[in-house]
C-alpha positions as CSV (number, residue, x, y, z in Angstrom):
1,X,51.9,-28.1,62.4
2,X,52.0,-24.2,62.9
3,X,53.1,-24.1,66.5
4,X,51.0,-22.2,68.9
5,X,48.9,-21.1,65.5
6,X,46.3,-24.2,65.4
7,X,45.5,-24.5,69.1
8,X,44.5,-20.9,69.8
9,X,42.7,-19.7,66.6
10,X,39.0,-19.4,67.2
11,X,36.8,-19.1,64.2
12,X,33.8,-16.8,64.7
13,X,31.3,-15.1,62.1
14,X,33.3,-12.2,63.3
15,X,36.6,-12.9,62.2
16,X,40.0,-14.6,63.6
17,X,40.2,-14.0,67.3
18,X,43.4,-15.4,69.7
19,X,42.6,-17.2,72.5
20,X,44.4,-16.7,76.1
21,X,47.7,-18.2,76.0
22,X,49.8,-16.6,73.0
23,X,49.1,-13.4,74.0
24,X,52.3,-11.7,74.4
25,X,53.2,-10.6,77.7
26,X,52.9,-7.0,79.3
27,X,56.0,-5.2,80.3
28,X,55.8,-4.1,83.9
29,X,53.9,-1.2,84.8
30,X,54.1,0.6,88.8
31,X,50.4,1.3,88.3
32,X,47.8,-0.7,86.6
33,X,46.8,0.0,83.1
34,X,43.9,-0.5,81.3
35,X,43.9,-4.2,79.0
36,X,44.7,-3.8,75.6
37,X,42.4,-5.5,73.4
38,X,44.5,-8.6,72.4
39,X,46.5,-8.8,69.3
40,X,45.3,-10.7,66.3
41,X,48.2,-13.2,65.6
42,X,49.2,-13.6,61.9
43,X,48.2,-16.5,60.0
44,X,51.6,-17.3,57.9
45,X,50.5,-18.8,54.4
46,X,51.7,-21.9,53.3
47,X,52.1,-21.1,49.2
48,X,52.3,-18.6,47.3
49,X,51.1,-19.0,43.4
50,X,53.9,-18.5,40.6
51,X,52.7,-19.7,37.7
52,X,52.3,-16.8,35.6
53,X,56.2,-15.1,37.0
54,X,57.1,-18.5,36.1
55,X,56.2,-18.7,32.2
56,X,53.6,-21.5,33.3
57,X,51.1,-20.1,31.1
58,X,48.7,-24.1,30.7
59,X,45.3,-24.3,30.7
60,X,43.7,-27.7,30.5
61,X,40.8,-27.6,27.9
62,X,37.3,-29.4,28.8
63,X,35.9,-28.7,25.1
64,X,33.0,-27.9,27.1
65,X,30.4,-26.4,24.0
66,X,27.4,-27.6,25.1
67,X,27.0,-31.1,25.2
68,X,28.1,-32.6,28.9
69,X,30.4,-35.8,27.9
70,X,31.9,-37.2,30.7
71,X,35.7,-36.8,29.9
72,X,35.1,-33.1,30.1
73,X,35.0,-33.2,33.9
74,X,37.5,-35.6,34.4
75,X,41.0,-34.6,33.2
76,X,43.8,-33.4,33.3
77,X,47.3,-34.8,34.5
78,X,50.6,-33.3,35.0
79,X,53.9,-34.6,35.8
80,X,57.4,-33.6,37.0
81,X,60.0,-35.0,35.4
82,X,63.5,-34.3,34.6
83,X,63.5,-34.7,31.2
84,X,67.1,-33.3,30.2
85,X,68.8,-34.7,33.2
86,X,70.1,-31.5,34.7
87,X,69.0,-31.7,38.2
88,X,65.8,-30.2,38.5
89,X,62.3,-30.9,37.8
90,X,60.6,-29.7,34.4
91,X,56.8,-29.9,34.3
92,X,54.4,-31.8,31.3
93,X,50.9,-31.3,31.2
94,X,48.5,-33.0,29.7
95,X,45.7,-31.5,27.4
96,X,42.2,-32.4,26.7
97,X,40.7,-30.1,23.8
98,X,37.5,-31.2,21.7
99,X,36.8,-35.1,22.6
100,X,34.7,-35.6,19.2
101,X,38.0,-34.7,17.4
102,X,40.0,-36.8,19.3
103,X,38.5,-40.0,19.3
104,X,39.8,-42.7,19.4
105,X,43.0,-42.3,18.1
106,X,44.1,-38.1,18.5
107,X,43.5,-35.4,15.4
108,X,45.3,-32.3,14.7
109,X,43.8,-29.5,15.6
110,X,43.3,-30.5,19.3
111,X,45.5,-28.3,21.7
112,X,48.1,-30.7,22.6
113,X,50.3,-31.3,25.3
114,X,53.1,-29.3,27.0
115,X,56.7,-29.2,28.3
116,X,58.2,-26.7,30.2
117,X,61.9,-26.7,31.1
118,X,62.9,-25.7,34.5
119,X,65.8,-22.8,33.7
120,X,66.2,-22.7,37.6
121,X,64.9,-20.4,40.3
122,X,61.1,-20.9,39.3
123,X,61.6,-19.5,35.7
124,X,59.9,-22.2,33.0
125,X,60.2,-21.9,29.2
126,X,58.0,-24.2,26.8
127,X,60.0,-26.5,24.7
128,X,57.1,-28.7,23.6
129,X,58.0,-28.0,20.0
130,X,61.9,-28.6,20.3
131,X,61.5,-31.7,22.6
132,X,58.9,-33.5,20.5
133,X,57.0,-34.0,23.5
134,X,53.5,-32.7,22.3
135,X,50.7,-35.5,22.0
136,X,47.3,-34.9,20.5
137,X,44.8,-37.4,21.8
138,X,42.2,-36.2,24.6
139,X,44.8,-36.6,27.6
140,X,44.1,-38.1,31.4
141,X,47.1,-39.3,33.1
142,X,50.4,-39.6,32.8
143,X,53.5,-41.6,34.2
144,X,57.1,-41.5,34.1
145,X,59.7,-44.3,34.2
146,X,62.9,-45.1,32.6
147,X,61.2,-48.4,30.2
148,X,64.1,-48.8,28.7
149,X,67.6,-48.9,30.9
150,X,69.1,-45.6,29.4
151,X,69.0,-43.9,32.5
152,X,66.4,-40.8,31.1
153,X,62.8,-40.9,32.0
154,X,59.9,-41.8,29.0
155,X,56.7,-41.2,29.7
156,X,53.4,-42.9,29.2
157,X,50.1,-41.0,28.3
158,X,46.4,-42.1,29.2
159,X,44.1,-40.8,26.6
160,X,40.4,-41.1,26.3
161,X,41.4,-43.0,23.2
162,X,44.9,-44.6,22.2
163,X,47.0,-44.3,25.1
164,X,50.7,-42.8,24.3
165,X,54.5,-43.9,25.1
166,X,57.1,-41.0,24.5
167,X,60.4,-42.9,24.6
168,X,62.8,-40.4,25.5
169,X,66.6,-40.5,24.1
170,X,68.5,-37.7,25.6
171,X,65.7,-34.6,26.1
172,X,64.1,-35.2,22.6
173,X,60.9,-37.7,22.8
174,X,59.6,-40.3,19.7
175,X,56.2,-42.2,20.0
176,X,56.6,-45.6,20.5
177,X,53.3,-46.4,20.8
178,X,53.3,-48.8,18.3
179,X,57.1,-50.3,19.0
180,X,56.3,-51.2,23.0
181,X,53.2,-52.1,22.3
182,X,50.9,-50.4,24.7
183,X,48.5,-48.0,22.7
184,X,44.9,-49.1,25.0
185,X,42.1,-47.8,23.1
186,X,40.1,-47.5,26.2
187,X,39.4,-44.7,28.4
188,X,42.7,-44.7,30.4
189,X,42.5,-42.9,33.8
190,X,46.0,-42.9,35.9
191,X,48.8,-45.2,34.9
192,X,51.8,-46.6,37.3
193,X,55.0,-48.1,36.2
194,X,56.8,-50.2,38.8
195,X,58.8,-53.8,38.8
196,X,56.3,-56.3,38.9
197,X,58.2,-59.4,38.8
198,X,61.7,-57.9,40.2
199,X,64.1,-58.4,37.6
200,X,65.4,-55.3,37.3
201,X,63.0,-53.4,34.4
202,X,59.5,-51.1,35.1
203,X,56.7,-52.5,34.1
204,X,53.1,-50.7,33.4
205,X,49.8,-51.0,34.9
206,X,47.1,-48.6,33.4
207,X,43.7,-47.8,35.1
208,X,40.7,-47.7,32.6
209,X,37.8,-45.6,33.9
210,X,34.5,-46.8,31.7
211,X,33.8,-48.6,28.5
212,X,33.0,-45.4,26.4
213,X,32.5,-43.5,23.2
214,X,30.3,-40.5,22.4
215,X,28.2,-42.3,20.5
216,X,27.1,-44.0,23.9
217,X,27.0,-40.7,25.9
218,X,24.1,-40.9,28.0
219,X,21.9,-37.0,28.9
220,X,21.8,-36.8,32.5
221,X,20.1,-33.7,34.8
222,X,21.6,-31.4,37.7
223,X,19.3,-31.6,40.9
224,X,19.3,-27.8,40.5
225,X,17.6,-28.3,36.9
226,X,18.9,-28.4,33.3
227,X,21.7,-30.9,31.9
228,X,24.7,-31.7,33.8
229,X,27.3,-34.4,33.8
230,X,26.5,-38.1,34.6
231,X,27.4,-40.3,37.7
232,X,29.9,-43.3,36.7
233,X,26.8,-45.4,38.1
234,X,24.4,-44.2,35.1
235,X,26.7,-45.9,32.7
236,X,26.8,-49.6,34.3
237,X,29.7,-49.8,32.3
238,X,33.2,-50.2,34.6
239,X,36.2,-51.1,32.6
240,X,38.9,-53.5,32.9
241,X,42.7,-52.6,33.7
242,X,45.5,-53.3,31.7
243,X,48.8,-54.6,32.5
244,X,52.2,-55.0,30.5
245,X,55.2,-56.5,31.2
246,X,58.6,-55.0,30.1
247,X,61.2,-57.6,28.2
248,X,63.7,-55.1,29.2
249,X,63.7,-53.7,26.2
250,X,60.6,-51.0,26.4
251,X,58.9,-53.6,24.7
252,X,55.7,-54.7,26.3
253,X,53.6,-57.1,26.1
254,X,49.8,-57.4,27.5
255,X,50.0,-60.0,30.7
256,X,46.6,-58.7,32.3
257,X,45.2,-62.3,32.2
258,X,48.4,-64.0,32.6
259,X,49.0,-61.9,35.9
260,X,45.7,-62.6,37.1
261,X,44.5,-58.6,36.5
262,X,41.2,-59.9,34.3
263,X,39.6,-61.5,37.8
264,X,38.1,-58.0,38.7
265,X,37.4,-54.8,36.6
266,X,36.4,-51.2,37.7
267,X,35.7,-48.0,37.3
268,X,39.3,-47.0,38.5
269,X,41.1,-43.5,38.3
270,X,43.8,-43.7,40.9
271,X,46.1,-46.5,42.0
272,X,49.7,-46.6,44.1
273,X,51.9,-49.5,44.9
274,X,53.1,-50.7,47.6
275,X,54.5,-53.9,49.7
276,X,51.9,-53.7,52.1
277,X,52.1,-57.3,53.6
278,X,55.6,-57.4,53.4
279,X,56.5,-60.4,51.5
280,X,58.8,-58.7,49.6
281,X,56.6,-58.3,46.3
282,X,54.9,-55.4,45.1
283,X,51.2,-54.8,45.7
284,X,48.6,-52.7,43.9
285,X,46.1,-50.4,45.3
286,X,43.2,-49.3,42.7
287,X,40.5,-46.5,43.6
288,X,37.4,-47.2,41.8
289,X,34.8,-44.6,41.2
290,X,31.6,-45.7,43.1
291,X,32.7,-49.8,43.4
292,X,34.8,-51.3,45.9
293,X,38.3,-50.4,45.3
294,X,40.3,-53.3,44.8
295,X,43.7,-54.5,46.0
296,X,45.5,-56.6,44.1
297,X,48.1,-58.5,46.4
298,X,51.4,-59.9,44.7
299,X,52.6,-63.8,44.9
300,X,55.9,-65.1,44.3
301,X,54.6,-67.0,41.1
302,X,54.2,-63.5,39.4
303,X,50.5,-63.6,39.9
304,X,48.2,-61.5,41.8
305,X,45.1,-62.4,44.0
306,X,42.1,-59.3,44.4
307,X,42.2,-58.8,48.2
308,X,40.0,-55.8,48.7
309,X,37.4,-57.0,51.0
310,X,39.4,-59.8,52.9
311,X,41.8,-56.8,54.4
312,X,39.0,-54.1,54.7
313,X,40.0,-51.5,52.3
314,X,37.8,-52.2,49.8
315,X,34.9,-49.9,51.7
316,X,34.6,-47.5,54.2
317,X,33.6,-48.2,57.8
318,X,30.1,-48.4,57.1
319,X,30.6,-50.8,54.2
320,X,30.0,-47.9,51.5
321,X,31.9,-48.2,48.4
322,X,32.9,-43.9,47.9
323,X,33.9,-42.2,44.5
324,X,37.6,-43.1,44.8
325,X,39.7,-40.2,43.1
326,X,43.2,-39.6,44.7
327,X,45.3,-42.1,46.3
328,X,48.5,-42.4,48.3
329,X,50.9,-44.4,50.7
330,X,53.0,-43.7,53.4
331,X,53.7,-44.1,57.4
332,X,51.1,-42.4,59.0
333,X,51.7,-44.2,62.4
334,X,55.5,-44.7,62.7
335,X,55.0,-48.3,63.2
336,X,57.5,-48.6,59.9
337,X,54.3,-50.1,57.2
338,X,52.6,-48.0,54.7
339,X,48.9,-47.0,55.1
340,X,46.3,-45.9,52.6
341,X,44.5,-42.7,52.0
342,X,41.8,-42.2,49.5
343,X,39.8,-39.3,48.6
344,X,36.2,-38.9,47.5
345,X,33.2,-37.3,46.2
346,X,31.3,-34.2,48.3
347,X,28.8,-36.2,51.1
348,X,32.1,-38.9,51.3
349,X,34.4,-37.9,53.5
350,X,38.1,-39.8,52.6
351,X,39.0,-42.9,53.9
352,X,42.3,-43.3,56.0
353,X,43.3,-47.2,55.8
354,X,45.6,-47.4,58.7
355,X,47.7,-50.6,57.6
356,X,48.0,-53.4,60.5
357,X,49.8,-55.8,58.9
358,X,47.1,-59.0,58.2
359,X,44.4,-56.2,57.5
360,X,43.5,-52.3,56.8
361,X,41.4,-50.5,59.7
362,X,39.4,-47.4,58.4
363,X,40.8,-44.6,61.2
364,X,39.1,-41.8,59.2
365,X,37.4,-40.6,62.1
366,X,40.2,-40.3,64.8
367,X,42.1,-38.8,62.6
368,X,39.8,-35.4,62.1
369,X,39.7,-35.6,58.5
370,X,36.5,-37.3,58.0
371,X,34.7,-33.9,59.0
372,X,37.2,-31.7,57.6
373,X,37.0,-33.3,53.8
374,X,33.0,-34.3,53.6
375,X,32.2,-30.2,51.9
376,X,34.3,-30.8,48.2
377,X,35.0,-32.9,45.5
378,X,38.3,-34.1,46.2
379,X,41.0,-35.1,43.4
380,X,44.5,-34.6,43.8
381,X,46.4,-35.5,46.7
382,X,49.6,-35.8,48.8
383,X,51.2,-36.7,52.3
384,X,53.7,-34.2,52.2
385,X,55.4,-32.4,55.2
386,X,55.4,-29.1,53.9
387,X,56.7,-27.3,57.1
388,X,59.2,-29.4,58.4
389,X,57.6,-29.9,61.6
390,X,58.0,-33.8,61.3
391,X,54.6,-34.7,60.4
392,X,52.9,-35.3,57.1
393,X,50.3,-32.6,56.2
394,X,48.1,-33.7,53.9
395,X,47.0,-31.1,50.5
396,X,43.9,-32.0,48.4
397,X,42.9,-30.0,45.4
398,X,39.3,-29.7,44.9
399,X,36.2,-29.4,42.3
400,X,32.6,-30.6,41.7
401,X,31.6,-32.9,39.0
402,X,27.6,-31.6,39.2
403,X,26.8,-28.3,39.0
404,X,26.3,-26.4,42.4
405,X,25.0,-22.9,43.3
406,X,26.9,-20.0,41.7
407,X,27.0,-16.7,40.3
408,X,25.9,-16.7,36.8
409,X,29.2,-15.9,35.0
410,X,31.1,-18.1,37.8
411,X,32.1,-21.8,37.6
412,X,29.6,-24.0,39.2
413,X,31.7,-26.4,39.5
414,X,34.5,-24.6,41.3
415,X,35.9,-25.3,45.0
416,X,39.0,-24.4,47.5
417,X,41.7,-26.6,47.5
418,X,42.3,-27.6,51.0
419,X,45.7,-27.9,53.6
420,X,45.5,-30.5,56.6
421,X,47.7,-29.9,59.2
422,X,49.7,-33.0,60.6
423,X,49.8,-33.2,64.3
424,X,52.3,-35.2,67.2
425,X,48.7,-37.1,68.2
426,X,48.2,-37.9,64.6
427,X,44.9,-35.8,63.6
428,X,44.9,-33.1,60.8
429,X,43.7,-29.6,61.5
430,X,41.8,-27.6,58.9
431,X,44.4,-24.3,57.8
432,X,42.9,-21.0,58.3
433,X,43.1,-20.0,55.1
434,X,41.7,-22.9,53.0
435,X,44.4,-23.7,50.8
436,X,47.2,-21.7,52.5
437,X,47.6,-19.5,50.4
438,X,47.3,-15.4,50.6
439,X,44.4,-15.5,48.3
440,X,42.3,-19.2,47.9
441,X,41.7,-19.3,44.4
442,X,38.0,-21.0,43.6
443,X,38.6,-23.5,40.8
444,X,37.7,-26.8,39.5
445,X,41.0,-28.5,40.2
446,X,41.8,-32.0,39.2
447,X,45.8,-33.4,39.1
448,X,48.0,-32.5,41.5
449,X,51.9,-33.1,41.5
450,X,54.8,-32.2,44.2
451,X,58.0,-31.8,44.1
452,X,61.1,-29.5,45.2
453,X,60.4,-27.3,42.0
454,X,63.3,-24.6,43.3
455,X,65.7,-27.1,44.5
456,X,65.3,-25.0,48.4
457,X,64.1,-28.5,49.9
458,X,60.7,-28.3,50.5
459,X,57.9,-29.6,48.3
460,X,55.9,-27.5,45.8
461,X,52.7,-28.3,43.7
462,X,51.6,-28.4,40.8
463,X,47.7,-27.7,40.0
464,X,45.9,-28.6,37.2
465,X,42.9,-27.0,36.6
466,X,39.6,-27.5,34.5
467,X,39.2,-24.6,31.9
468,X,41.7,-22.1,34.1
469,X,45.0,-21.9,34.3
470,X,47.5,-24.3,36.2
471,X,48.8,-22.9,39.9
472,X,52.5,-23.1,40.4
473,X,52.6,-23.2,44.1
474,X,55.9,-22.2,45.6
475,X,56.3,-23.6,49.6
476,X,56.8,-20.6,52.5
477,X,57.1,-22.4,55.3
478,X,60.1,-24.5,54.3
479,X,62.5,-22.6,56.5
480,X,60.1,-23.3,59.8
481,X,62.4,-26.8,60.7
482,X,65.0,-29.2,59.2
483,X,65.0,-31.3,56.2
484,X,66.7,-34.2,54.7
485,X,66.3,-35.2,51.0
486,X,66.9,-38.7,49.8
487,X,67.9,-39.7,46.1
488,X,67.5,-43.9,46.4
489,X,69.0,-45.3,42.9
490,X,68.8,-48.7,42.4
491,X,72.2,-50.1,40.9
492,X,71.3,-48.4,37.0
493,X,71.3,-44.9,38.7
494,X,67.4,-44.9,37.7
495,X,64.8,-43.9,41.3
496,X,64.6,-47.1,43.1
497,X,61.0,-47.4,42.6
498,X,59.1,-50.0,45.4
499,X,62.0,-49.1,48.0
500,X,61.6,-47.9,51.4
501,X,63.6,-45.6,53.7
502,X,63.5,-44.9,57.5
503,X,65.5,-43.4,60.0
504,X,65.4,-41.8,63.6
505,X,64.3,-38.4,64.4
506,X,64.1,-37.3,67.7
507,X,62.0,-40.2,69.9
508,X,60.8,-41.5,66.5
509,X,61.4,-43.7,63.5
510,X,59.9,-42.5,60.6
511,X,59.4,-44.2,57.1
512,X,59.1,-43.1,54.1
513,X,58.7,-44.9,50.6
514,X,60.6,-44.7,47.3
515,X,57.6,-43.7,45.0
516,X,56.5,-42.0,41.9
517,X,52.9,-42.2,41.2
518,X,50.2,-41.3,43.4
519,X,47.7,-38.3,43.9
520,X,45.7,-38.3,40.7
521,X,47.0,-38.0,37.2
522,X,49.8,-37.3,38.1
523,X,53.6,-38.1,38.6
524,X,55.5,-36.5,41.2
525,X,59.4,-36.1,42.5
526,X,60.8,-39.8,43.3
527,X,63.5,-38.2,45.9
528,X,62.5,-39.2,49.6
529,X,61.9,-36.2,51.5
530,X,61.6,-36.0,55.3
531,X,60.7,-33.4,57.6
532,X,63.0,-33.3,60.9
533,X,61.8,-30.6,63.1
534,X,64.6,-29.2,65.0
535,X,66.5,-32.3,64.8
536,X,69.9,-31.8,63.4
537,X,70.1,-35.1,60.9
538,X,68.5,-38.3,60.3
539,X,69.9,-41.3,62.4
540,X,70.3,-44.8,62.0
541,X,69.2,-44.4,58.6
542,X,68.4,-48.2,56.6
543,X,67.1,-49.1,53.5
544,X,64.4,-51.9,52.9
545,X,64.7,-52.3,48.4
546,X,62.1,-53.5,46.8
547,X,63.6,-57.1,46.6
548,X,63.3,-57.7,50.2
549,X,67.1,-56.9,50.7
550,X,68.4,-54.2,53.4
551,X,71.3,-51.8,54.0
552,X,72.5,-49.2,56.5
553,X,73.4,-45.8,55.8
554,X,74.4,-44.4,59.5
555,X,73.4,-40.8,60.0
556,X,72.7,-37.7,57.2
557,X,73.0,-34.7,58.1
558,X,70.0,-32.0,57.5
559,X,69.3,-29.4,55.4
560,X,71.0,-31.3,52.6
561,X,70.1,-33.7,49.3
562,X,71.8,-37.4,49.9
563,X,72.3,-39.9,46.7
564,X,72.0,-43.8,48.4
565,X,72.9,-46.2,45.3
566,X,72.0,-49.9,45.6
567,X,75.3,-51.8,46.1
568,X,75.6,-54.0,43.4
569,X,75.3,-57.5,43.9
């Protein structure tokens, strides 16, 4: 929260006027002067873009010629990843490039997708080429996770076609598609690799969006006339996840019946994990496009039971199943469980879950958001406290998937991304300046990842964007309050995925969760990263791991990156 800033902006057609209260105060005079016209306070910007300073130079390609086939308005992902193990976080995107070519199984001649290495101090160079890290099918998602034990991070590709592993052995990266076993041929959305059954390797679940080929590609119409992309509902076609489980080896094996994954099916693009009845096993959140979203609850058998509707997160308040896109988890509350958010089409605002143990309660409403989010398409996501005030802010990038009104050589499909501002009385205020940055770019933006991309501790994003070029957003208002940054390793030295960390700021304990995937498409930076405010370190600081046991760590100081390691049994 921007202190002062948010409570005396007024928004007229007129401009940005300051209302009585921060005006700053007139010196003494021994006879009265005339009142100076008050003086316009400065809206600070949140980010500034990068990308192109940085030698991020990635466009993700629709292969928009003509036809409208639905994978064209859907992609792309990006990741952050540190691929070479040398403390900071490199960036992969994934590409899309001509569909027809691609299917099913990839083609050369499609762009490909790309690494860049992070040299340090927001300078990037592509090593694609030298890392082996290029993959040619018509990319979605991606996922990172060490499937193996090595201690470096592979990575998993969904394709609109056979989906991809990269095994990664020291900074150079081999398919394994065929080895591990996990090439899908479906339409693979977002993919999540966590420890399903707790013993100690990451297992994979994978989101499929809708049985499709472009054979079966449907001609749909724009309300404002002419042809346009089709609605998920036109298809009647909603596909069924998939998920493997790891020997240990990163060899995996196809356990969606077994696990009891094949009971419900969907149109899903985002999912997140989560303990969110606290038994001590993980659980799965899936946003479905247009359906209920489901939640798949974990049992100490190793199976898990669809839960959607019997905790309420399956719909919004009114019982309205929305066009689930972004997801994520976290405290929202301080009452030390994880609640839900979930992101939407224009006309939908997003739904807030707020978790109360038995059962979700849809707080959208109280919150502000649900007028502040009903204008745009809403994709990429993240609860991030980007000014260190204590509070999550919440970022959303934004584009339509029908055409709206626009200039004739402008994208019609192109929106601002948008900044929520987290408050002490838990609602989110609208930034003045759209995204918070200088300049709001207008594009159709689809993954977003964060991370501390210049190792200063705050977060950065990552932007992926349809037929433009990707935004690099570097955080300004890091500096505005305290930090503490959090590496939780499990006993391997690999992120202790499905863990949970809180401690005491101030008059409040906050909780925070050990996690990789969430937003949409994307992977983002597993270190735990708090916000403090003016406090000067985190306090009583314990550990739940994702095996139910706990630890304490005492206090860490702020302004500083901590490494917690799981003692080993």
């Amino acid at each position: 929260m921007i202190p002062c800033l948010m409570r005396s902006l007024t928004l007229t057609a007129m401009g940005v006027m300051v209302a009585p209260g921060c005006d700053r105060a007139s010196e003494p005079a021994e006879t009265p002067a005339p009142a100076a016209a008050p003086r316009p306070a400065e809206i600070r910007a949140c980010f500034e873009d990068l990308a192109s300073d940085a030698g991020i130079d990635f466009i993700w390609e629709s292969g928009h010629t003509g036809d409208f086939l639905m994978p064209e308005i859907v992609g792309g992902g990006v990741a952050l990843i540190d691929f070479d193990l040398d403390g900071d976080l490199d960036i992969y995107f994934v590409q899309g490039g001509d569909i027809r070519a691609a299917w099913p199984d990839g083609a050369e001649g499609t762009a490909g997708n790309r690494l860049y290495q992070n040299n340090g101090s927001m300078d990037f160079t592509d090593v694609t080429e030298t890392s082996g890290g290029g993959d040619r099918g018509y990319g979605m998602g991606v996922a990172v996770g060490d499937i193996d034990g090595d201690g470096d991070p592979d990575i998993y590709i969904t394709n609109v076609g056979r989906n991809t592993m990269l095994r990664n052995d020291g900074g150079t990266f081999t398919d394994v598609t065929e080895h591990s076993g996990t090439g899908h041929p479906g339409w693979g959305a977002s993919a999540i690799f966590f420890d399903a059954d707790l013993d100690g390797d990451l297992d994979l679940y994978a989101t499929n969006y809708l049985d499709w080929s472009p054979t079966t590609e449907m001609t749909c119409f724009s309300p404002l006339g002419g042809e346009d992309y089709c609605s998920p509902r036109n298809y009647l076609a909603p596909a069924r996840d998939v998920f493997y489980r790891n020997d240990g080896t990163g060899r995996f094996t196809d356990a969606t019946a077994e696990a009891g994954f094949d009971a419900a099916n969907g149109t899903g693009l985002g999912v997140i994990t989560g303990d969110w009845d606290a038994n001590g096993r993980p659980d799965l959140f899936v946003a479905n496009d247009g359906m209920a979203d489901l939640l798949w609850m974990g049992h100490t058998d190793g199976t898990w039971r669809e839960a959607g509707m019997d905790r309420g997160c399956a719909l919004d308040n009114e019982g309205i199943a929305k066009a689930g896109m972004g997801v994520d988890t976290n405290d929202i509350d301080d009452d030390g469980d994880l609640d839900i958010i979930v992101c939407n089409l224009t006309g939908e605002s997003d739904s807030i879950f707020r978790n109360d143990g038995d059962y979700f309660v849809d707080i959208t409403g109280r919150t502000g958001v649900r007028s502040k989010t009903r204008n745009a398409t809403r994709f990429g996501l993240g609860w991030i406290d980007f000014d260190h005030d204590g509070h999550l802010d919440l970022y959303e990038a934004n584009g339509a998937v029908t055409r709206e009104p626009a200039a004739e050589d402008a994208d019609p499909y192109a929106q601002i991304n948008a900044v929520l501002h987290g408050t002490a009385n838990g609602r989110f205020e609208a930034h003045p300046l759209g995204d918070g940055t200088r300049n709001p770019a207008t594009l159709t933006s689809r993954a977003a990842a964060f991370g501390d991309l210049d190792a200063d501790g705050d977060m950065d994003i990552v932007v992926v964007n349809r037929d433009a070029p990707a935004n690099l957003y570097r955080n300004l208002r890091g500096e505005d309050g305290h930090w503490v940054r959090v590496r939780v390793l499990d006993p391997t030295g690999r992120p202790a995925l499905g863990a949970t960390l809180s401690g005491v700021t101030g008059h409040r304990t906050v909780t925070r969760p050990v996690r990789r995937g969430w937003s949409y498409f994307a992977s983002n930076d597993p270190t735990v990263h708090i916000g403090l405010g003016q406090s000067p370190s985190l306090e009583q600081v314990r550990i739940q791991w994702a095996d139910g046991t706990r630890t304490s760590h005492g206090t860490l100081a702020a302004d500083a990156v901590h490494t917690i390691t799981k003692p080993t049994p």
